[in-house]
N, C-alpha and C positions, 0 to 999 in steps of 0.2 A: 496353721489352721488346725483346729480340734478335730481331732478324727471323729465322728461318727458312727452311728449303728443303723444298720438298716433292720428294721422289724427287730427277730429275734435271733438275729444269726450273731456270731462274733465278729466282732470285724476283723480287719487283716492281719495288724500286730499280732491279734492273739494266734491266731494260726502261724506266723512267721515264727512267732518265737517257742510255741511248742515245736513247728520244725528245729527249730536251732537246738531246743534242749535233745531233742531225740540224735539228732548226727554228734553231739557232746558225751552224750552218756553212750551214744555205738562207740565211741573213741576208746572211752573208759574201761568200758568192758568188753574190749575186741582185748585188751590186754591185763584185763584185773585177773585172770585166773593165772595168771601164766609171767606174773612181774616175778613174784619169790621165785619160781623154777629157773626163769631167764636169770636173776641174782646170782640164785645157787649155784645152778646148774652150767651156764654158759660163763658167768665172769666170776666162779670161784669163790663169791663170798658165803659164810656162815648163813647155816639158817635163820639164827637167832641176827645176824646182821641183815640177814635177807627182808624178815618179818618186818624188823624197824622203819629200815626203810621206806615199805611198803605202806606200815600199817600205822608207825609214829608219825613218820613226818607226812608223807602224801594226804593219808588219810585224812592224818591230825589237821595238818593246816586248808585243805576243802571243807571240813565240817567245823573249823573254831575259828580262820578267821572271816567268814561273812559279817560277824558280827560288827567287822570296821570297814570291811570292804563293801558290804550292804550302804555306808554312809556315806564314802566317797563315789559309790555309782551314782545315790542321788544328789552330790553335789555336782559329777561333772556329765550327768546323762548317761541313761540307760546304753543308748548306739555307741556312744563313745568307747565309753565302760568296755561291753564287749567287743568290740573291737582291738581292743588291747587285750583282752583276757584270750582270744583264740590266734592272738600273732603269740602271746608267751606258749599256750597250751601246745600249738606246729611244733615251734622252736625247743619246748622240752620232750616230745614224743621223738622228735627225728635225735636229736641227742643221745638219748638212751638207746635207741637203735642203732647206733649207727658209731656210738664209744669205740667198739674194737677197731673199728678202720681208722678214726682221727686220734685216739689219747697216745698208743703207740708212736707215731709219727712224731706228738709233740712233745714226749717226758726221754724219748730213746732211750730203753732201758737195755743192760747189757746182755749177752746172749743167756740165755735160759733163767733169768731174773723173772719171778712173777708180775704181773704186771698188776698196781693197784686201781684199779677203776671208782672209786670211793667218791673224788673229785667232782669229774665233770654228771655223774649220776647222780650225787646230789643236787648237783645244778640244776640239772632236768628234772627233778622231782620237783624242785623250788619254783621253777618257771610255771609245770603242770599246775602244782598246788595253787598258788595263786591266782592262775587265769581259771581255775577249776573252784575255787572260792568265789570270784567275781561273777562267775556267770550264774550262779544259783540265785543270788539275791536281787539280779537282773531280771531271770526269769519269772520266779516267779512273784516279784514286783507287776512284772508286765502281765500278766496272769491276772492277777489282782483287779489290776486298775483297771484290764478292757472284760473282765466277764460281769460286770453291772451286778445286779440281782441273782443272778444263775453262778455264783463263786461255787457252791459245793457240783456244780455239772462242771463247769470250768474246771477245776483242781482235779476232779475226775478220771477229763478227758488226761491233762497233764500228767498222773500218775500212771496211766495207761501208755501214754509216748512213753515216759524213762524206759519202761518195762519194756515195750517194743524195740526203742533202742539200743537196749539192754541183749535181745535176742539176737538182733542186726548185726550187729558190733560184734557178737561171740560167732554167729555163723560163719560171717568176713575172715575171720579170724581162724576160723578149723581150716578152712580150705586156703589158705595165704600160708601156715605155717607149715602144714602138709606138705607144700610144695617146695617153698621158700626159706624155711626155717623160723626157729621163734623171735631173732631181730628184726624179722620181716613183717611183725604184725607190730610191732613200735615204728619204726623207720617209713613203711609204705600206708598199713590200714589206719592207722589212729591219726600219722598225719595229716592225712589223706581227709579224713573225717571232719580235723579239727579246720580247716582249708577250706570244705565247704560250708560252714560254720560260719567260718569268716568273710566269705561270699554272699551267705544268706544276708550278714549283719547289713553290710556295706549297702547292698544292691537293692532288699527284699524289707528288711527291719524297718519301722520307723518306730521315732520317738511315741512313746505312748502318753496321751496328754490330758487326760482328765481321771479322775477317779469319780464313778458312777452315782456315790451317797454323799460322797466327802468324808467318808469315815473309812477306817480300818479297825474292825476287832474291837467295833464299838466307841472309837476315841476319833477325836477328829484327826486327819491325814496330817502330819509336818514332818516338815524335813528336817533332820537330827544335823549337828555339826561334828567334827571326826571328832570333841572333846567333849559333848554330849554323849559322844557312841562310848566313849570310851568311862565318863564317868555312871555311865549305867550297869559297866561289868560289875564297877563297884557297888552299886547300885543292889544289883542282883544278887551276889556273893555275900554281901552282911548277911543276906536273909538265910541264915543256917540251915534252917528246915527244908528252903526251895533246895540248897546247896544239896542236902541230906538226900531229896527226892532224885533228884540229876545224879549223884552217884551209885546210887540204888536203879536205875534204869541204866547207867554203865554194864553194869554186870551182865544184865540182858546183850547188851551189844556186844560185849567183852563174846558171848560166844557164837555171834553173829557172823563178826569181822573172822572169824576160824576157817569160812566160808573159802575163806580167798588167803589165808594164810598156814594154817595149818593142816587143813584138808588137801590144797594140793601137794606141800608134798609128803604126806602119806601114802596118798594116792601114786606119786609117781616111784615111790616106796616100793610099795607092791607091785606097780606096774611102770616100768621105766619110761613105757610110749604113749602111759597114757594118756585121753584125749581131755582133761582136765573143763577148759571152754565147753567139750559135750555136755560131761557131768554136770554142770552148775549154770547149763542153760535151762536146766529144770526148774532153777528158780524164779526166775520171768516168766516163763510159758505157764506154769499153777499161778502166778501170780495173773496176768493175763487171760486167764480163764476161768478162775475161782473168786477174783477179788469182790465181784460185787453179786457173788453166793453168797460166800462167808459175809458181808457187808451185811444184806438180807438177813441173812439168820444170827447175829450178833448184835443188832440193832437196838434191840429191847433191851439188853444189857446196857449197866452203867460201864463208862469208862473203866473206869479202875477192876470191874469183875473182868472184860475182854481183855486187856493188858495182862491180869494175874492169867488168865486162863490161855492167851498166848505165849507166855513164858513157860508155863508149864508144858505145850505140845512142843516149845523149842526146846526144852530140855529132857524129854523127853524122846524128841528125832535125834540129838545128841548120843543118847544112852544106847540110842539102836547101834550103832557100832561097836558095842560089847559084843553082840548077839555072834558075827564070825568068830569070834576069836574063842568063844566060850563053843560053840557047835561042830567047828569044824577043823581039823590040824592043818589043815592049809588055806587059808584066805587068799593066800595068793593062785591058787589053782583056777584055770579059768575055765568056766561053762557055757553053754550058749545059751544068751538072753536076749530075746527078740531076733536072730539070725544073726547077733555079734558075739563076738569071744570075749568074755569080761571076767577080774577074777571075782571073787564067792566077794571079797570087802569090799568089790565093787557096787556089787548089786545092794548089798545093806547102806553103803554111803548113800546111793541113788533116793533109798527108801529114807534115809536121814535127811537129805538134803529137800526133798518134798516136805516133809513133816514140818521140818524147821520152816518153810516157806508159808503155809499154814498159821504156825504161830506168829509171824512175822505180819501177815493178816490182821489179824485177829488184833496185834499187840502196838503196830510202829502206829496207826493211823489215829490211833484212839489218845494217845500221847498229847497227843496235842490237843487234844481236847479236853484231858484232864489235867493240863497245865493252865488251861485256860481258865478252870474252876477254880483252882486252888490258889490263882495268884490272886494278889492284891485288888481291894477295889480301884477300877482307875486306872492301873497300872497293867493290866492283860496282854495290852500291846508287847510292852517293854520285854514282860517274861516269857512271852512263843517268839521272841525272838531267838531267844536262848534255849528251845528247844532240841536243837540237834547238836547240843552242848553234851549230853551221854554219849551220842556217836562215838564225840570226839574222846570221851574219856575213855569209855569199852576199847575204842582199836587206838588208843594210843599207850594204855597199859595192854591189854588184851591179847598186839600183835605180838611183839618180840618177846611174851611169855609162851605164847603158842608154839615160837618157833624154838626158844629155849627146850620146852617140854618135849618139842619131836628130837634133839639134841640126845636128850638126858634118857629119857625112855625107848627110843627106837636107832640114832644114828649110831651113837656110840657102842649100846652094846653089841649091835649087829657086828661094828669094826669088831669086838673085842671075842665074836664069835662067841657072844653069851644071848641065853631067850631076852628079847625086845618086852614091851611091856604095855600095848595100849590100850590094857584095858586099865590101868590107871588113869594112862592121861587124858581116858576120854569120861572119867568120871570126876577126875578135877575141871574139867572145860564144864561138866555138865553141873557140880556143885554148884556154881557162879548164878544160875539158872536157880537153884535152890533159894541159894544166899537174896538175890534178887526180889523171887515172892516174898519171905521173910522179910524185908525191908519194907515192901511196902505194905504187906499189913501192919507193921510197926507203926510206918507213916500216916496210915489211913486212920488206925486208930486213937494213936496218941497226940502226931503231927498236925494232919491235915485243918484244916480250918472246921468242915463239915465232913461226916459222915459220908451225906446224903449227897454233897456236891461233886459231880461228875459222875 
């Protein structure tokens, strides 16, 4: 039976499954600040192997393969879809929590042999990745289909859950780890999360069954087969220019993804205890509170000027962590900020980390719209499919350089009991942010189809 709307409300899918994205993304980031620290920090691996992990492959594969996993959701249905996406996303959270009690037992290594955890942590990234790829193009599918006419209040309300979730998730997560330690926000809260998730899907989700105009993004609705999905990458890719665009919005991301890779451990650099999930719950709650200010007051601007001019306050909130290192001989000294003890690079990251949230504003929402200009007549659909294709390039190059960089300029020379150095590396993260604007004036100018489009 066709779901229904009553008057002007949504109906029930759509609120089911912004619940589900909101307990998915609490999942995500009850543990995204604090996956390289737990690498590092608890199972011994390199930073620069920490970052990969984190930001190559996790990332990489949530943000690059929807684009096949979007087409087998709608071959074998939305509920289905997730419902397999949040039995793999449990199954790889409690995994990675939970490595040091089952991998010892099963490899028995001998007395004082390091133990390689490399294995079964990639597993669980692989399981995350995937069921964390499925459900994005579930979501916001079912977004799509049940917000009729009102798609930009719909997508809205949707961008405001992540964010929410996004807080939920980091909160859960300060107070579990406090207590429990940092396997305890993998192992209990993101399980935990993913669990209800899969509860909602089962019990609460229904299939969502009409699309309100019969169009998407201007083109009539159909359903792709996995060798359509796949000959559209190619599809996509000849087009040098779009290609040109998508790498030049990389770089933007490239110091984005920093957020959750080389920021914390800088941060736990300077401060071994620190509370990393506090720090970077800053960037939800300005999101959540500013987003549709900045919306307001950006609005008049074309696409492409908020994009250029979000990149520039992100690289900019970047450059603010020069400011300790250049003002004060000890960044690590802590003072009291708001009635906590934080040290001096703390309180500047804090100021960075707002700023960049800001440009983030300004910069990620507008993307999509000026993908939408510049692509092909006809073909519009095809190419915002491929828009969180920079994601995937910025933090799949972007991580394991971050975590190289904290390596080469701060781990080693600290070992070697020589001065650390980051006010380099935070001017190479911030260049990218440079290189970026540059690209797309190049683009706008020479590339782009129009001027004046977007």
């Amino acid at each position: 039976m066709v779901e229904s709307k009553k008057g002007n409300h949504f109906p029930k899918s759509f609120w089911a499954a912004n619940t589900i994205e909101l307990v998915e993304r609490a999942a995500f980031y009850a543990v995204a600040s604090f996956v390289v620290i737990y690498f590092n920090e608890v199972l011994g691996m390199s930073p620069t192997f920490s970052t990969f992990l984190n930001g190559t492959l996790l990332w990489g594969v949530i943000y690059f393969l929807p684009i096949l996993s979007g087409t087998l959701a709608d071959k074998y249905g939305f509920k289905r879809s997730l419902s397999v996406a949040f039995v793999l996303i449990a199954f790889g959270y409690f995994i990675i929590g939970t490595v040091q009690e089952f991998w010892p037992a099963l490899i028995k290594p001998a007395i004082g042999e390091k133990i390689d955890y490399t294995i079964p942590v990639v597993l669980g990234i692989i399981l995350v990745g995937i069921g964390g790829s499925i459900v994005k193009p579930c979501i916001a599918g079912t977004v799509q289909k049940t917000s009729g006419k009102k798609a930009v209040l719909g997508f809205g309300i949707f961008y405001m859950v992540i964010n929410i979730g996004s807080m939920t998730g980091r909160g859960v997560s300060y107070f579990t780890r406090i207590n429990m330690g940092i396997p305890a926000i993998f192992t209990y809260v993101a399980t935990i999360f993913a669990l209800i998730g899969l509860f909602i899907v089962i019990f609460i989700y229904k299939e969502p069954e009409y699309v309100s105009d019969g169009k998407k993004d201007d083109q009539r609705v159909k359903k792709k087969t996995l060798a359509q999905a796949i000959a559209g990458i190619f599809i996509v890719l000849k087009n040098k220019k779009f290609v040109f665009f998508l790498i030049v919005m990389g770089f933007f991301w490239f110091i984005y993804v920093q957020i959750y890779n080389l920021i914390p451990l800088f941060l736990r650099f300077v401060d071994p205890e620190a509370p990393v999930e506090i720090y970077t719950l800053i960037n939800p709650v300005m999101i959540v509170l500013f987003q549709l200010l900045i919306t307001n007051l950006t609005k008049k601007w074309t696409s492409l000027k908020s994009i250029m001019i979000g990149i520039l306050v992100t690289t900019l909130g970047m450059l603010v962590n020069i400011l300790p290192v250049i003002l004060f001989t000890d960044i690590a000294k802590k003072i009291s900020f708001m009635g906590i003890a934080i040290p001096l690079a703390g309180i500047f990251i804090l100021l960075s980390l707002a700023s960049m949230a800001i440009g983030e504003m300004m910069a990620s929402p507008r993307q999509f719209e000026y993908i939408g200009a510049i692509a092909p007549k006809g073909e519009e659909g095809l190419y915002l499919g491929y828009a969180n294709l920079p994601i995937a390039f910025g933090t799949i190059i972007g991580s394991p350089i971050g975590g190289a960089m904290f390596e080469y300029f701060i781990l080693t020379p600290h070992k070697k009991g020589q001065p650390t150095n980051p006010v380099t590396m935070w001017l190479i993260v911030a260049f990218m942010g440079v290189l970026s604007m540059i690209g797309l004036a190049i683009y706008d100018k020479y590339l782009g189809r129009s001027k004046n489009k977007g």
